[in-house]
N, C-alpha and C positions, 0 to 999 in steps of 0.2 A: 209493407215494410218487412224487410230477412229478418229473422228475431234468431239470434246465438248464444248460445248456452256461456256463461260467463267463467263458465272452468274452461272446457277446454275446445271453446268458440265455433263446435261444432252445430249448423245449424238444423232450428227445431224448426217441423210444421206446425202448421196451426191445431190443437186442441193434443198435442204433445201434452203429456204428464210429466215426463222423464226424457233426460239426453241421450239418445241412441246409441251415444259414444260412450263416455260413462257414468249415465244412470243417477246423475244430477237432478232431485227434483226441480220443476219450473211454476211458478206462480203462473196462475191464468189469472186474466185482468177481463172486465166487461167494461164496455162505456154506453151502456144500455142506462138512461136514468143516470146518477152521480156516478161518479167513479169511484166501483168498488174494489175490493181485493176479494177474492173466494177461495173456496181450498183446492186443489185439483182434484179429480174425478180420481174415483178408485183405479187403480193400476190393474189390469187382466192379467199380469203375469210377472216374473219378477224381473229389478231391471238388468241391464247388462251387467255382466261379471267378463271382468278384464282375462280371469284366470278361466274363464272358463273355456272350450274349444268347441267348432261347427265341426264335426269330422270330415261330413260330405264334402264340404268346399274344402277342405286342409288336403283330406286325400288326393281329388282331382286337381289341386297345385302340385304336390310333391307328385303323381304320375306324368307331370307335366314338361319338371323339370329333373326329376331325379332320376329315369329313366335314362334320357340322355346321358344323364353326368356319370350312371353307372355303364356305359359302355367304353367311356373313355379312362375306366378307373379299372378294370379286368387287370387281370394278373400279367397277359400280355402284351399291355397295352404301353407306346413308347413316351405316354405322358410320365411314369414311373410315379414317385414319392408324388410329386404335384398333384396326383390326383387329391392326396387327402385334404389339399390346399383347396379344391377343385368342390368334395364332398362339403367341406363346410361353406363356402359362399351359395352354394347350392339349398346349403339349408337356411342363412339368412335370407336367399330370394323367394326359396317355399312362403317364410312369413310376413315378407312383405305385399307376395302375390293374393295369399290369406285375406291380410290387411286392406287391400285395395277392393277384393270383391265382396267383403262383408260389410265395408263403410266403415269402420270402425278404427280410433283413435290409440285407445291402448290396449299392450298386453304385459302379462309378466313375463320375467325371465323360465319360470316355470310352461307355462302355455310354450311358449317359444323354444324351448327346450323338447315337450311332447312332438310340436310338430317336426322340428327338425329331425327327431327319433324316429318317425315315423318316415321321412324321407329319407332317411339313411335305412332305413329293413329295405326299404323299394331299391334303392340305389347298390347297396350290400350286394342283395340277393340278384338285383341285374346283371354286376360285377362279377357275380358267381357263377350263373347260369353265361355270359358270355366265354368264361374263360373254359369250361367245361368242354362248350359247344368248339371252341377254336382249336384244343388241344387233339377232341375227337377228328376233327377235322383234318387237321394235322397229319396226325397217324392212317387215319382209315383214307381218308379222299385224296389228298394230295401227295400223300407218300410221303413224307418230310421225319419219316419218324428216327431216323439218322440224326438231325439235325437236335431230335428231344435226345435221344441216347448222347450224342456228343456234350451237350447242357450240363447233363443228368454226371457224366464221366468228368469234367469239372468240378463240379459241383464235389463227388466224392472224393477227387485229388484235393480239394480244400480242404474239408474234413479231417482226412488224412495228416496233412498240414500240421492241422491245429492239434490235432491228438500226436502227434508225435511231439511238437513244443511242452504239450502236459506233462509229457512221460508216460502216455499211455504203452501197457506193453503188448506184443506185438500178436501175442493168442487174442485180445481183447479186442484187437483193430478188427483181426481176422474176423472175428464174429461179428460185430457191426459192418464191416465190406459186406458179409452176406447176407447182414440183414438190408441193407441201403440196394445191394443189386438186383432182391428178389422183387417181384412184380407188388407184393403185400407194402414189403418196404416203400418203395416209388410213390403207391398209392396212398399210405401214412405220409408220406412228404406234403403229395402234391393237397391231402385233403386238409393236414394241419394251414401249410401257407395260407389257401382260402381261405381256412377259418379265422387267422391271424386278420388278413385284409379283411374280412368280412366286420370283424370285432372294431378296426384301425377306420372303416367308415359310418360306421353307427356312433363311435364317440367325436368324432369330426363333424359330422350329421347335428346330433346334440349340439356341439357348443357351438355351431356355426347357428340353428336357429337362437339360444340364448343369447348370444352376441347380437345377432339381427332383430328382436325382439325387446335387447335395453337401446340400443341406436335408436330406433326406429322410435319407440316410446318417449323417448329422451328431445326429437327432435321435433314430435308432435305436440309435447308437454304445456300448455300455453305459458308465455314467459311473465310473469308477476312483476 
């Protein structure tokens, strides 16, 4: 006969001490002679902790899925803003993927938070390392670098723009047009943005595993 743990109905093997889900002691019963009640056998170790995380299996989920997610989230990528819609479902699937190869019933919004932090550095720096690799690409292999300069010449017409709406005066543009058109400038641009998106998927990352990890808890919770 299945013997289930009465929190939260995950089932026990036989000479279980403790619910592998959450760490519920379990009465052992004999029917050896009268039927007695005994105390369970000393525990080898401690039980499960909700809060606590497997790194091994949490990493090999987020390289699983965050990897992907971070190629479609690159700075040139035509998914744009979505992406970070993109980063956090990514990281609720990290922890349900977590959840599924561990066996395990619950975690906290904490746990679920770490994992998904940890799929967002993987996904971030994917993010990063694509768009680097695209832009070099760009310029040196396929010759397109007209195409970055024409971007980049917009880009400072907007600026432009906006500083003259402020009342910027026109020695002060002078000097930031030449700092925006020097190569130092360009590459302050292009390495703050990444940092920006880098920063805009690690917290998407985060709250998409703490969302995924109160769900996910919330729907396994046995109902009273």
């Amino acid at each position: 006969m299945e013997v289930t743990c009465s929190r939260c109905q995950q089932t026990i093997q036989s000479g279980d001490c403790y619910c592998p889900g959450c760490g519920l002691p379990q009465l052992v019963y004999t029917t050896e002679g009268a039927a007695t009640q005994t105390q369970p056998e000393p525990w080898s170790g401690p039980p499960p902790n909700a809060n606590q995380v497997q790194w091994k299996p949490a990493i090999r989920s987020a390289l699983a899925l965050a990897v992907p997610a971070g190629l479609f989230c690159s700075l040139l990528s035509p998914v744009g803003i979505l992406g970070l819609l993109l980063m956090a479902c990514t990281g609720g699937w990290v922890v349900a993927l977590y959840l599924r190869s561990q066996r395990a019933r619950l975690i906290t919004l904490g746990a679920g938070a770490r994992i998904g932090l940890v799929s967002g550095v993987v996904g971030s720096w994917t993010s990063a390392a694509v768009t680097g690799a695209a832009l070099f690409a760009m310029r040196s292999w396929l010759h397109r670098g007209g195409t970055i300069d024409g971007f980049w010449q917009s880009v400072t017409q907007q600026m432009n723009q906006q500083w003259t709406t402020r009342g910027v005066d026109a020695q002060s543009m002078s000097v930031l047009n030449g700092m925006l058109q020097s190569p130092e400038g360009r590459a302050g641009w292009v390495l703050g943005t990444v940092a920006f998106l880098m920063a805009a998927l690690l917290v998407s990352a985060a709250s998409g595993g703490a969302l995924g990890a109160h769900f996910l808890a919330r729907a396994r919770r046995p109902q009273s």
